[in-house]
Biotite code that builds the C-alpha atoms (Angstrom):
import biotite.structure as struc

atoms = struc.array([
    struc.Atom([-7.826, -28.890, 4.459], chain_id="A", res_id=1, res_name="UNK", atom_name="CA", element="C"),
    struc.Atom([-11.430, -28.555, 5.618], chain_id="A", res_id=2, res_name="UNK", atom_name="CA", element="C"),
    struc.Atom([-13.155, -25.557, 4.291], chain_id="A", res_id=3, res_name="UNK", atom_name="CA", element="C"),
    struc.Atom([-15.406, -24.681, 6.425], chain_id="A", res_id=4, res_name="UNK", atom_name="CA", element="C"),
    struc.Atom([-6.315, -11.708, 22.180], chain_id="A", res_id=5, res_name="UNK", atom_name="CA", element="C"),
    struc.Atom([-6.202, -7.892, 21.971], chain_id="A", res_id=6, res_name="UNK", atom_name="CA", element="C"),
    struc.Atom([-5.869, -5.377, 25.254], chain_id="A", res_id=7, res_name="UNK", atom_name="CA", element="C"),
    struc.Atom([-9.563, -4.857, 26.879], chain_id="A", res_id=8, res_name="UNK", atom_name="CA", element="C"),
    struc.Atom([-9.772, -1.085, 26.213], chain_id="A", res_id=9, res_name="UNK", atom_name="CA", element="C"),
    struc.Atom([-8.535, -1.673, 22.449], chain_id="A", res_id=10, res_name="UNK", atom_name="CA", element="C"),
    struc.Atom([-11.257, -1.095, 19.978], chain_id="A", res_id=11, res_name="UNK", atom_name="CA", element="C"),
    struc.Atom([-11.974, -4.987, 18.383], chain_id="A", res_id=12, res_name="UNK", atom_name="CA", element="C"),
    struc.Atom([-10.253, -4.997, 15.044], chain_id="A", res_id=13, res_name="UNK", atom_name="CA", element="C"),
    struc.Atom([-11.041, -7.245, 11.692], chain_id="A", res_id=14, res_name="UNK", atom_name="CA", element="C"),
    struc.Atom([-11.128, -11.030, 12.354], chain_id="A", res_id=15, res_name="UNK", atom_name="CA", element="C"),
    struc.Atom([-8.459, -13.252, 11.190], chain_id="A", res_id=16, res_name="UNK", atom_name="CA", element="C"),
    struc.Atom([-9.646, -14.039, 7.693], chain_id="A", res_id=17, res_name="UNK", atom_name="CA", element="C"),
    struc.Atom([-9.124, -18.194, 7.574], chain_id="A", res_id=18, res_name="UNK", atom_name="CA", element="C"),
    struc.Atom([-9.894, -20.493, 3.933], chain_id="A", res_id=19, res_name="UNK", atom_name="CA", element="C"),
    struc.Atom([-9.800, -23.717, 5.916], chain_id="A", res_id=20, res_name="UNK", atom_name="CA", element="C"),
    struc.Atom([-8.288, -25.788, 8.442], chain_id="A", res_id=21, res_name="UNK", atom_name="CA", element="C"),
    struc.Atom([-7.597, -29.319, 9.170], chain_id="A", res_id=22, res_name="UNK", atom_name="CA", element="C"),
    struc.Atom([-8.747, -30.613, 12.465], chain_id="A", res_id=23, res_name="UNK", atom_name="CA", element="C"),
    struc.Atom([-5.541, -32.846, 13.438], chain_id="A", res_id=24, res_name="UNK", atom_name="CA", element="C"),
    struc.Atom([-2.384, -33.144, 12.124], chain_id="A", res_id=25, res_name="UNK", atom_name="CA", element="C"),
    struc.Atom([0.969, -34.637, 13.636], chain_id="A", res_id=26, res_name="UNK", atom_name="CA", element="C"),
    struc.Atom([3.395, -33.432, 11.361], chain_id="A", res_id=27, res_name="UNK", atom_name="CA", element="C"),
    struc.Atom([2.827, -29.433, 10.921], chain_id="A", res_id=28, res_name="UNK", atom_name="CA", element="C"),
    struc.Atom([4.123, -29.046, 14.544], chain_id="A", res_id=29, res_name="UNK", atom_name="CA", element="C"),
    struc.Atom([6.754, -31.207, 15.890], chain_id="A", res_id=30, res_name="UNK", atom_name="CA", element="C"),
    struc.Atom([6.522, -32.991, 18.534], chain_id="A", res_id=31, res_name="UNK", atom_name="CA", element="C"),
    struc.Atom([2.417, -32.088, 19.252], chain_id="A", res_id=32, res_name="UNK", atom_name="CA", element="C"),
    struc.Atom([-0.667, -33.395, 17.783], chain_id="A", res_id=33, res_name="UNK", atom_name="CA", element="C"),
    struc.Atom([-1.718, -29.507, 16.427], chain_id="A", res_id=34, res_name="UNK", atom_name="CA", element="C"),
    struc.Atom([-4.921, -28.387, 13.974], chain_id="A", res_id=35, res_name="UNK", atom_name="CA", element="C"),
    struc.Atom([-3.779, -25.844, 11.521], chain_id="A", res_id=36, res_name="UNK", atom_name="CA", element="C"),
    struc.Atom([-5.612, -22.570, 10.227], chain_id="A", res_id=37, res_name="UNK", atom_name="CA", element="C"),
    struc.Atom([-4.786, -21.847, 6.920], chain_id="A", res_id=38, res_name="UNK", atom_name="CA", element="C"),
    struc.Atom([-4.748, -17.789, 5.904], chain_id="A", res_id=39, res_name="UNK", atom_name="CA", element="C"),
    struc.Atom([-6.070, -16.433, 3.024], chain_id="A", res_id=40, res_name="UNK", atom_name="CA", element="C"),
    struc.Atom([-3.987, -14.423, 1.345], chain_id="A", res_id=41, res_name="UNK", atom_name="CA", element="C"),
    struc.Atom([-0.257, -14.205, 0.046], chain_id="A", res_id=42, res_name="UNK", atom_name="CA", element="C"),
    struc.Atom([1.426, -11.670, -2.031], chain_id="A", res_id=43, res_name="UNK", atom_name="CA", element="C"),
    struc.Atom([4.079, -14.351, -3.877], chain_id="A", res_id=44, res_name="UNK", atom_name="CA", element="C"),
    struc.Atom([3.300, -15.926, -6.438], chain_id="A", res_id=45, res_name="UNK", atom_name="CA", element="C"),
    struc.Atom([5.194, -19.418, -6.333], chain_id="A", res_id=46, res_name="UNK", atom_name="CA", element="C"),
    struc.Atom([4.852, -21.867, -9.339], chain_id="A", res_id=47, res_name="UNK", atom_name="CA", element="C"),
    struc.Atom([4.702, -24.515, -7.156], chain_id="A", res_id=48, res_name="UNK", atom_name="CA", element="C"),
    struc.Atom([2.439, -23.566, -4.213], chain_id="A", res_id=49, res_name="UNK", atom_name="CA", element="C"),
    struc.Atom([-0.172, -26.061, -3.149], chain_id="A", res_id=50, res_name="UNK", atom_name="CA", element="C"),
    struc.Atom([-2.412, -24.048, -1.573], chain_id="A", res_id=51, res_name="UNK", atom_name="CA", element="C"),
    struc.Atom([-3.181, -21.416, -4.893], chain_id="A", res_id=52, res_name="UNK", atom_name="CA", element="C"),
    struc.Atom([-7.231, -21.312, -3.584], chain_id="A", res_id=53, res_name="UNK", atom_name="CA", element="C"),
    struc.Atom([-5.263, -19.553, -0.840], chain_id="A", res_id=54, res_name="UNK", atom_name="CA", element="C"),
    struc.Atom([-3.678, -16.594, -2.887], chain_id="A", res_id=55, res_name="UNK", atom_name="CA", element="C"),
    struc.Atom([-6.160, -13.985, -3.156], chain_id="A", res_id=56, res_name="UNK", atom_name="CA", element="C"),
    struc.Atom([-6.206, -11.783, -0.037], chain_id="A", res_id=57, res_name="UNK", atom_name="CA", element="C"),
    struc.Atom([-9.838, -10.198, -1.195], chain_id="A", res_id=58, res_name="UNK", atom_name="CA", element="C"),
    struc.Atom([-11.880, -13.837, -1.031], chain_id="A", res_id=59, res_name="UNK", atom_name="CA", element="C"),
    struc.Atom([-14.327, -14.350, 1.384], chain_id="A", res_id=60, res_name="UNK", atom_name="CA", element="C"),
    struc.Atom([-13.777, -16.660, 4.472], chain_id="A", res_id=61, res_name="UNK", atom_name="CA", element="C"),
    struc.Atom([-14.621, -20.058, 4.248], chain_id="A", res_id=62, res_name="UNK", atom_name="CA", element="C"),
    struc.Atom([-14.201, -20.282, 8.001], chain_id="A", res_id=63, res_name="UNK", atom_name="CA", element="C"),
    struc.Atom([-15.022, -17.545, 10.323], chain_id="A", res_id=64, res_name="UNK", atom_name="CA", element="C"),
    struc.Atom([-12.948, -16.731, 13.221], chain_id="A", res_id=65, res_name="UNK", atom_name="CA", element="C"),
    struc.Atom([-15.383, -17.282, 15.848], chain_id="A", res_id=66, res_name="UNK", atom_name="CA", element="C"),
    struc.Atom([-16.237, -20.848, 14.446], chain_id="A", res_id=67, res_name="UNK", atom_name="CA", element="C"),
    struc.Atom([-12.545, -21.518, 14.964], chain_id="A", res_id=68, res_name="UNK", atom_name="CA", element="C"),
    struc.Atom([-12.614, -20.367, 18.073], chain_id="A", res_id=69, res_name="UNK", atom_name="CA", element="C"),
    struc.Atom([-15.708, -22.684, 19.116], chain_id="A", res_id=70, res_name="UNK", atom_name="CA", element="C"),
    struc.Atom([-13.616, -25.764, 17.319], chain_id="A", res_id=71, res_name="UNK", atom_name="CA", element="C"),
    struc.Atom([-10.418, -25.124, 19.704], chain_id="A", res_id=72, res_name="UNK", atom_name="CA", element="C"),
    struc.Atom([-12.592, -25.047, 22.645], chain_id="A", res_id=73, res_name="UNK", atom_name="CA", element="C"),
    struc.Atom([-14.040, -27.923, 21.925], chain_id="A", res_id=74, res_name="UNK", atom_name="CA", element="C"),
    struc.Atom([-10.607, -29.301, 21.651], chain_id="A", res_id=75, res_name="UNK", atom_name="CA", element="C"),
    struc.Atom([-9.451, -28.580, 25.372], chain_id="A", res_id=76, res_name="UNK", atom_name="CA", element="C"),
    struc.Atom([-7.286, -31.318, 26.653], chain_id="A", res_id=77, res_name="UNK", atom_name="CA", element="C"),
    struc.Atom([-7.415, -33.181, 23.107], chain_id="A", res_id=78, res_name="UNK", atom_name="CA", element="C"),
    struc.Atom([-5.233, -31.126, 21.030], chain_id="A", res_id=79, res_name="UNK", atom_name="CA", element="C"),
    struc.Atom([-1.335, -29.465, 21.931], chain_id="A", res_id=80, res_name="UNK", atom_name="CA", element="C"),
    struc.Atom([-1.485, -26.898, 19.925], chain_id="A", res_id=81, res_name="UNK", atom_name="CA", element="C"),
    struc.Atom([-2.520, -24.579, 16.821], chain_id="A", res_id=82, res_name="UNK", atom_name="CA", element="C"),
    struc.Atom([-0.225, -23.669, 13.574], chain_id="A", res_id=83, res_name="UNK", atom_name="CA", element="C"),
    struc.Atom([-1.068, -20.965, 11.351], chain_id="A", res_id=84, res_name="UNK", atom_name="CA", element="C"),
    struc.Atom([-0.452, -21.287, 7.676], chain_id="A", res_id=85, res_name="UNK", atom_name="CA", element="C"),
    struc.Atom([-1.672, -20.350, 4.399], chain_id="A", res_id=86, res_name="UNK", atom_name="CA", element="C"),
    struc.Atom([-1.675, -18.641, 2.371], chain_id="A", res_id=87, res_name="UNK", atom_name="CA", element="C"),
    struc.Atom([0.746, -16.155, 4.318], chain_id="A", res_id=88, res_name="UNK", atom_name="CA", element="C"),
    struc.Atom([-0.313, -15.953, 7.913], chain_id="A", res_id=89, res_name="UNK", atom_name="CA", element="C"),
    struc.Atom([1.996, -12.054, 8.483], chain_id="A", res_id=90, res_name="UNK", atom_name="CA", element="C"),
    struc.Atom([-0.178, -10.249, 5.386], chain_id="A", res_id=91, res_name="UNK", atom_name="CA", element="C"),
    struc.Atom([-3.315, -10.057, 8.111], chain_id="A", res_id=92, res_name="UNK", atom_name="CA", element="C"),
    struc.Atom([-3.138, -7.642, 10.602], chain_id="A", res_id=93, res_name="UNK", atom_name="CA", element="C"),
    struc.Atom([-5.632, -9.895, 13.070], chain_id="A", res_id=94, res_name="UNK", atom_name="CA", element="C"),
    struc.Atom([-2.554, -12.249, 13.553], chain_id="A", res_id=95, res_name="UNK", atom_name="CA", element="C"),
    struc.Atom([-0.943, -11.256, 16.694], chain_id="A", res_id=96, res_name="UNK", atom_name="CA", element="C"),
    struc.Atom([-4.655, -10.378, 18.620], chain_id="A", res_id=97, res_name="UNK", atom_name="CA", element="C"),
    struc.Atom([-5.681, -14.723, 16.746], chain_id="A", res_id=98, res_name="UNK", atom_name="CA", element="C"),
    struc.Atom([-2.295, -15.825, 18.500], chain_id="A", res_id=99, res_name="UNK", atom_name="CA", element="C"),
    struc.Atom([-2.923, -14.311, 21.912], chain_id="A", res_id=100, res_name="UNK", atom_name="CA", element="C"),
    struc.Atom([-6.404, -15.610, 22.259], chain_id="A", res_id=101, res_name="UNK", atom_name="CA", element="C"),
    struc.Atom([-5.343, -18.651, 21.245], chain_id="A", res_id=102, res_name="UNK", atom_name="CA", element="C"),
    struc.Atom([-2.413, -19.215, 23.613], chain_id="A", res_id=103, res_name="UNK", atom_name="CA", element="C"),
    struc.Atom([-4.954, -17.750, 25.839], chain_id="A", res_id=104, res_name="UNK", atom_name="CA", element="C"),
    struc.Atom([-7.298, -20.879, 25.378], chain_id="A", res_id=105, res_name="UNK", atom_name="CA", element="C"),
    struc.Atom([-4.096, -22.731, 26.519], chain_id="A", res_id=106, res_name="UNK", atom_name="CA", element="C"),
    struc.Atom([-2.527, -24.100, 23.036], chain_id="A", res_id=107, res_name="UNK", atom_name="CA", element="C"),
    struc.Atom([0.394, -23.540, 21.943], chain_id="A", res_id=108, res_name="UNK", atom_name="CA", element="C"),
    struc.Atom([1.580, -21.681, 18.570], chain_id="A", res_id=109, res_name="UNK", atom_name="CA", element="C"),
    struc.Atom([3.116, -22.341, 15.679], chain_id="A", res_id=110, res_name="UNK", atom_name="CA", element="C"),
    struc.Atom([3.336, -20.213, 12.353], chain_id="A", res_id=111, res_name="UNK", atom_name="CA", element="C"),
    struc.Atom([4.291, -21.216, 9.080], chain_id="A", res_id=112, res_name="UNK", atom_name="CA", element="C"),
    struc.Atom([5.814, -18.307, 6.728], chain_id="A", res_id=113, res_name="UNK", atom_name="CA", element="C"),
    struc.Atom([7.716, -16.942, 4.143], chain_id="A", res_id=114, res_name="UNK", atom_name="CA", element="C"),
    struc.Atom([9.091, -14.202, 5.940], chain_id="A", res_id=115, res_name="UNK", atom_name="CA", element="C"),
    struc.Atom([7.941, -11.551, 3.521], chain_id="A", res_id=116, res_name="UNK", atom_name="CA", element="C"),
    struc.Atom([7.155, -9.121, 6.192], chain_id="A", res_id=117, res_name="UNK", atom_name="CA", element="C"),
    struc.Atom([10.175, -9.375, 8.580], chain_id="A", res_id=118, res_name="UNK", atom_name="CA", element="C"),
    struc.Atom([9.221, -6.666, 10.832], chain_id="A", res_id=119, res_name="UNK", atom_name="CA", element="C"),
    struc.Atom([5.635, -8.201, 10.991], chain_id="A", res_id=120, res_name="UNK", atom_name="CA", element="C"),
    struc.Atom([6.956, -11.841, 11.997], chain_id="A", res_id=121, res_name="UNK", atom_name="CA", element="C"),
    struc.Atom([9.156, -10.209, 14.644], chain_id="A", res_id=122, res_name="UNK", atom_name="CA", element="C"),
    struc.Atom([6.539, -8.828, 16.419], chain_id="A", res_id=123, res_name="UNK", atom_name="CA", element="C"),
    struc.Atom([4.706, -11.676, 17.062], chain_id="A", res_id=124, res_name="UNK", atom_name="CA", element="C"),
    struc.Atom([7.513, -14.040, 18.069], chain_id="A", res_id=125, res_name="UNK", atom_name="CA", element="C"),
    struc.Atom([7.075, -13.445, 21.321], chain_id="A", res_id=126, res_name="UNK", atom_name="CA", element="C"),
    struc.Atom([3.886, -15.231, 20.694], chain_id="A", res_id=127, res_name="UNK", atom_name="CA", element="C"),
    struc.Atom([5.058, -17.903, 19.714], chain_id="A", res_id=128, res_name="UNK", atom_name="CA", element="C"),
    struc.Atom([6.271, -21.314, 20.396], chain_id="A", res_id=129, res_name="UNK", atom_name="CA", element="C"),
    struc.Atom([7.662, -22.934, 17.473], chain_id="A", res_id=130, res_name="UNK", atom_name="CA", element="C"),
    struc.Atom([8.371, -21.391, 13.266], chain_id="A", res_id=131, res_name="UNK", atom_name="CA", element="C"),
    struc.Atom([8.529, -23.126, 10.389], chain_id="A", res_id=132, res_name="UNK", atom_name="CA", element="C"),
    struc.Atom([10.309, -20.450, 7.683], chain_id="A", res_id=133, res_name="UNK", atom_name="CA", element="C"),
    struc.Atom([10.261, -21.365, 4.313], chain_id="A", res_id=134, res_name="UNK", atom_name="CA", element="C"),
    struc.Atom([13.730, -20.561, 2.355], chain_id="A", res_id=135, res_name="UNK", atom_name="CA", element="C"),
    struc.Atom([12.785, -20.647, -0.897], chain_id="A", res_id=136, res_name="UNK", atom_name="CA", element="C"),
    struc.Atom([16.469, -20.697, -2.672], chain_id="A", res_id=137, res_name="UNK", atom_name="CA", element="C"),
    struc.Atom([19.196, -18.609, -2.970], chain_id="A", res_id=138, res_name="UNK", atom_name="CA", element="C"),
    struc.Atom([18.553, -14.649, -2.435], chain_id="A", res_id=139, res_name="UNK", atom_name="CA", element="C"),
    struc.Atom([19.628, -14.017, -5.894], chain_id="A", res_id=140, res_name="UNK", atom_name="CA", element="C"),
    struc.Atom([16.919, -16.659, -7.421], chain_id="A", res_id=141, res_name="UNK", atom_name="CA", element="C"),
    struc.Atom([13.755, -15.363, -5.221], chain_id="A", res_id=142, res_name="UNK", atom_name="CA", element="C"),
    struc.Atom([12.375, -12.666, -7.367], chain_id="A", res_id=143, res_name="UNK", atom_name="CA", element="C"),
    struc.Atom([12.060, -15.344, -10.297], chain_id="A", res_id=144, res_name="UNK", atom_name="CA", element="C"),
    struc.Atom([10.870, -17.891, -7.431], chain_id="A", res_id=145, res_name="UNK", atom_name="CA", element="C"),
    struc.Atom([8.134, -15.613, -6.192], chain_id="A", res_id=146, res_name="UNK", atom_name="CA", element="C"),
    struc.Atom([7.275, -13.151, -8.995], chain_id="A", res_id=147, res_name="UNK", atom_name="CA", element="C"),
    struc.Atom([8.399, -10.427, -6.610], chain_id="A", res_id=148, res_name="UNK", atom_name="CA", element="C"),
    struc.Atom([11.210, -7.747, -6.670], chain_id="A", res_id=149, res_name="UNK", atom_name="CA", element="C"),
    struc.Atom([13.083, -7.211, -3.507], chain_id="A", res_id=150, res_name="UNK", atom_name="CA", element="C"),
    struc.Atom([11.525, -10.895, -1.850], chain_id="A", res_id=151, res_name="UNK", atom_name="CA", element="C"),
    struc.Atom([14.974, -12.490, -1.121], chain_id="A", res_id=152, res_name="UNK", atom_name="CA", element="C"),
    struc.Atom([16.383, -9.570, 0.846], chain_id="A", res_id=153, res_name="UNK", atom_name="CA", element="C"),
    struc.Atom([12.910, -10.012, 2.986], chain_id="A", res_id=154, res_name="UNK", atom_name="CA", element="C"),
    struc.Atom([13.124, -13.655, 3.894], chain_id="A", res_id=155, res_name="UNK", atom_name="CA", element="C"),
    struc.Atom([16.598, -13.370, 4.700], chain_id="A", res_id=156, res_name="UNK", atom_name="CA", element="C"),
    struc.Atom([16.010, -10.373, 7.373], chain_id="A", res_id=157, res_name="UNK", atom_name="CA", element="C"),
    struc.Atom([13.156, -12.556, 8.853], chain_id="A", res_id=158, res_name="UNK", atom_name="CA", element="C"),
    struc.Atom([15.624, -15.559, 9.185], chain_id="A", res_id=159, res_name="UNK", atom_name="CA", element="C"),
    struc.Atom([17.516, -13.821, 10.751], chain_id="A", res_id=160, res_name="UNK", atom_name="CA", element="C"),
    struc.Atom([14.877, -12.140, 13.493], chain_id="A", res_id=161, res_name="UNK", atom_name="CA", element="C"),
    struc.Atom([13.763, -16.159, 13.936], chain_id="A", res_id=162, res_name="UNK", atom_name="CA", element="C"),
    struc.Atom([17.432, -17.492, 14.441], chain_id="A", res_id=163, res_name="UNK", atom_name="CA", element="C"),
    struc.Atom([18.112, -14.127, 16.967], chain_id="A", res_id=164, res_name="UNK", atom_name="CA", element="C"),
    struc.Atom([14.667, -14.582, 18.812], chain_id="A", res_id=165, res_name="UNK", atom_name="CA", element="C"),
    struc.Atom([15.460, -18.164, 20.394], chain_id="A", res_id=166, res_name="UNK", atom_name="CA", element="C"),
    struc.Atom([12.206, -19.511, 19.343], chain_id="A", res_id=167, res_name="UNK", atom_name="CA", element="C"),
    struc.Atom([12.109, -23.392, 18.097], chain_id="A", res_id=168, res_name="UNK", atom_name="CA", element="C"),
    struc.Atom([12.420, -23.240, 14.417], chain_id="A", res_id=169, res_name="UNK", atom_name="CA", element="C"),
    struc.Atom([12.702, -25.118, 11.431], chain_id="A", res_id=170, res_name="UNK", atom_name="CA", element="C"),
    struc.Atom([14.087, -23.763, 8.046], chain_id="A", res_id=171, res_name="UNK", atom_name="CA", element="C"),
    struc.Atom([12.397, -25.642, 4.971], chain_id="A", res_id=172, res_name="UNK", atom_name="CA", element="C"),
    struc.Atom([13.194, -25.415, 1.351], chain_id="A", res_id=173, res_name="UNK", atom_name="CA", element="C"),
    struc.Atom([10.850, -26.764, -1.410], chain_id="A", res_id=174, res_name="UNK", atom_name="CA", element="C"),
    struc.Atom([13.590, -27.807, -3.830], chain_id="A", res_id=175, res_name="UNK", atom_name="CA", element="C"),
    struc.Atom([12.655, -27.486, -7.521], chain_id="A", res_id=176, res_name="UNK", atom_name="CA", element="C"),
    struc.Atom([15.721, -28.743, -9.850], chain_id="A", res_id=177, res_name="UNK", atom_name="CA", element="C"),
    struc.Atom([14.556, -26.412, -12.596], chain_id="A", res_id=178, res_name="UNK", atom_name="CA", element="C"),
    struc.Atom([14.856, -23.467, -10.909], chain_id="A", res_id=179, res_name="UNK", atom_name="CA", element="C"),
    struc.Atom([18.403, -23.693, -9.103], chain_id="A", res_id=180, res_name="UNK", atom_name="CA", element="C"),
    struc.Atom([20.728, -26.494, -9.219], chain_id="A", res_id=181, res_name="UNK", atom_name="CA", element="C"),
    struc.Atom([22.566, -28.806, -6.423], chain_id="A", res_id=182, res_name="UNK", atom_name="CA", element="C"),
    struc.Atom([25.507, -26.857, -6.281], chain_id="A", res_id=183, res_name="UNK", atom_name="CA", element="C"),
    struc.Atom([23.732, -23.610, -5.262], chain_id="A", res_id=184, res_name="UNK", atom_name="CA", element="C"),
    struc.Atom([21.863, -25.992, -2.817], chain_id="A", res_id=185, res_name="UNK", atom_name="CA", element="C"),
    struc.Atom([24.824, -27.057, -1.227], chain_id="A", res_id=186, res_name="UNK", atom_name="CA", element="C"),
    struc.Atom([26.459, -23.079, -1.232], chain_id="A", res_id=187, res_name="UNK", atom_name="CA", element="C"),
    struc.Atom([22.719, -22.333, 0.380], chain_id="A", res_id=188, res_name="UNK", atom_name="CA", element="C"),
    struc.Atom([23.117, -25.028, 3.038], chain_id="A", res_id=189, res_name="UNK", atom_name="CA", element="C"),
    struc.Atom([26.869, -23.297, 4.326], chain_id="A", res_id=190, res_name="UNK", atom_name="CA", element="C"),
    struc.Atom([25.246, -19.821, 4.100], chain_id="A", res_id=191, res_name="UNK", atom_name="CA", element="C"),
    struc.Atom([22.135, -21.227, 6.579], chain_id="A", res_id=192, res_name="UNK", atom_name="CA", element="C"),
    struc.Atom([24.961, -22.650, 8.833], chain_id="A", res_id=193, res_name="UNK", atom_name="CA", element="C"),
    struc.Atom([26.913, -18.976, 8.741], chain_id="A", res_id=194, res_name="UNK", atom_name="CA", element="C"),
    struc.Atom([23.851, -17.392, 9.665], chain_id="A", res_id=195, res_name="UNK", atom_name="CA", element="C"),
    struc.Atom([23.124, -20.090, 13.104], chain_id="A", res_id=196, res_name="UNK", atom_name="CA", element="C"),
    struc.Atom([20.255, -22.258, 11.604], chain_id="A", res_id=197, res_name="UNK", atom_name="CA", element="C"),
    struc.Atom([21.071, -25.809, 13.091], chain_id="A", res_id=198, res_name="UNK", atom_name="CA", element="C"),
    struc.Atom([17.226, -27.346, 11.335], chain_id="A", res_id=199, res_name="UNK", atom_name="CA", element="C"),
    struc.Atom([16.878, -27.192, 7.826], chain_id="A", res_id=200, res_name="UNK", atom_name="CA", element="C"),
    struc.Atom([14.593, -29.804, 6.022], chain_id="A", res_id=201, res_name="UNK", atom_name="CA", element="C"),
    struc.Atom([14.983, -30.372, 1.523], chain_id="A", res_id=202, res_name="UNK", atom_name="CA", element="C"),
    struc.Atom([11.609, -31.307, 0.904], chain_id="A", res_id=203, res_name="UNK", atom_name="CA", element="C"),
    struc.Atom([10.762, -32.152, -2.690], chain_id="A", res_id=204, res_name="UNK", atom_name="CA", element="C"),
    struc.Atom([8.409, -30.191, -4.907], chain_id="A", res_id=205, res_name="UNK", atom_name="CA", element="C"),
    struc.Atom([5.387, -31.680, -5.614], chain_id="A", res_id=206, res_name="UNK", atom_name="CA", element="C"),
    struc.Atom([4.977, -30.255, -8.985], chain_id="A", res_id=207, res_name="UNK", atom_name="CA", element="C"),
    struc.Atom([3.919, -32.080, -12.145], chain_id="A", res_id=208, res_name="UNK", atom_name="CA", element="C"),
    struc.Atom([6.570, -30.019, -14.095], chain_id="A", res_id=209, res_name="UNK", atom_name="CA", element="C"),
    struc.Atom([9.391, -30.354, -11.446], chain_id="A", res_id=210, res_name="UNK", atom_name="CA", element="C"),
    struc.Atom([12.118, -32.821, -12.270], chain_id="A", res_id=211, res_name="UNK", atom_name="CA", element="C"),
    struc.Atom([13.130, -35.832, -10.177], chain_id="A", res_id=212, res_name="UNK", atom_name="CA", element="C"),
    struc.Atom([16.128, -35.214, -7.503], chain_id="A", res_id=213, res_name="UNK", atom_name="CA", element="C"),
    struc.Atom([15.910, -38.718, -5.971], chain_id="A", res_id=214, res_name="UNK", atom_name="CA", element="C"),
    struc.Atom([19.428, -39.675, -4.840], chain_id="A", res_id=215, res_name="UNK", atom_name="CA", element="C"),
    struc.Atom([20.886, -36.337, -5.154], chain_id="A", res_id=216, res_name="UNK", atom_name="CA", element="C"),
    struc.Atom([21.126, -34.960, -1.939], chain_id="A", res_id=217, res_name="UNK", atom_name="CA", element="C"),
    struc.Atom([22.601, -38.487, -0.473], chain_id="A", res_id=218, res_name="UNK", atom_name="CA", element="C"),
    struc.Atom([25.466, -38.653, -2.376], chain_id="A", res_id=219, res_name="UNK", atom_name="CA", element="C"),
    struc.Atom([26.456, -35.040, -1.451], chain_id="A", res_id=220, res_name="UNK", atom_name="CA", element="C"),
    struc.Atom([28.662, -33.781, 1.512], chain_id="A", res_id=221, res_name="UNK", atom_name="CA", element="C"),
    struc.Atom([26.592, -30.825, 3.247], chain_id="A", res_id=222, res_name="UNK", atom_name="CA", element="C"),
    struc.Atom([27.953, -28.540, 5.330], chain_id="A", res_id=223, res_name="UNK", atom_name="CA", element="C"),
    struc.Atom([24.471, -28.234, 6.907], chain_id="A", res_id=224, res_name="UNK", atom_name="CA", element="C"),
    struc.Atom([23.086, -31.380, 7.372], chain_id="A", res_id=225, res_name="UNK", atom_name="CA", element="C"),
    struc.Atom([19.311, -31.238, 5.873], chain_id="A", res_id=226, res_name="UNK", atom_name="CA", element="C"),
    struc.Atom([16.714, -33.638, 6.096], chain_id="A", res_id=227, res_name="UNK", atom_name="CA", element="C"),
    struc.Atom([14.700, -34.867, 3.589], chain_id="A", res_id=228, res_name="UNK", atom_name="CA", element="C"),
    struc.Atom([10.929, -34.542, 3.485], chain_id="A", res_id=229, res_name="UNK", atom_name="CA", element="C"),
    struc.Atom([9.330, -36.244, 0.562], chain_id="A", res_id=230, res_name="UNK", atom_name="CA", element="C"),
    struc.Atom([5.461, -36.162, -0.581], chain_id="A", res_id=231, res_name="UNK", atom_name="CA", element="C"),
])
């Protein structure tokens, strides 16, 4: 990560607050060579996040908006498409006027999320092209996942707004052996196939404290078929 559009008669609102980016990436996105803007900002508090410089919604930005803005159009022709992340992309209310401009400029969109504001992440599907939703665990395990009461119930509305809204999707879950074990995987992998998700990617956590799951998931039958995304 390098540090570094709304109606005409609408009054210009704040600019999308950004604490990096990284200029080309080909696996944020499938299938298009993308840059991604990373949010500041998220309201969860995950153990394992890898983007903690990200977390606090009052910091400054390290890239502003209309230097984005002059790196995408420099990037006509050259790149497919743009993927917010963060951070949590939904907590900023510049999000939907960012994705319109951009789509604008001719790029597509793709978000990156944790569905903690369902009604927010509705709204702008219709601006967008492709969703990667992150399902942390089991809905009964998210409060002690995120540090948040009530965050399960949220993530699993917004799945279900993303598999309703016929947008390309993927569901991820960062799975941390500590925290919930493989049989509550596998139970979590024939509740995402009762609710329509048909992509779901186990990636492993990446932190120091996690334990090892290598060989786990292969020797298990899944109702949902994940696949496996290691660091």
């Amino acid at each position: 990560m390098v540090a570094a559009s709304a109606p005409a008669d609408a009054a210009p609102g704040p600019a999308l607050r950004l604490g990096g980016f990284t200029p080309l990436t080909t696996i944020d996105f499938p299938g298009r060579l993308a840059a991604v803007f990373y949010c500041q900002g998220c309201p969860w508090r995950c153990s394992y996040c890898h983007n903690p410089e990200l977390l606090d919604a009052t910091a400054p930005p390290a890239l502003p908006w209309e230097r984005a803005l002059a790196f995408l159009e420099s990037r006509r022709g050259l790149l497919d498409g743009v993927v917010f992340s963060g951070g949590e992309p939904t907590l900023q209310a510049a999000l939907p006027a960012a994705l319109a401009e951009v789509r604008a400029m001719g790029f597509a969109t793709g978000l990156h999320t944790g569905g903690m504001y369902p009604e927010r992440l509705a709204a702008v599907l219709p601006l967008l092209d492709w969703v990667g939703l992150d399902i942390k665990g089991p809905k009964h395990h998210y409060d002690a996942i995120t540090g948040v009461p009530g965050s399960g119930d949220r993530a699993w509305v917004s799945l279900q707004h993303v598999v309703q809204s016929g947008v390309s999707y993927e569901c991820r879950t960062t799975w941390h052996t500590g925290l919930f074990g493989l049989e509550e995987l596998e139970a979590m992998g024939q509740t995402l196939r009762d609710f329509g998700v048909t992509q779901w990617v186990v990636q492993e956590c990446r932190s120091d404290h996690a334990p090892p799951w290598h060989g786990a998931l292969a020797r298990t039958p899944w109702p949902l078929t994940p696949k496996v995304r290691r660091a």
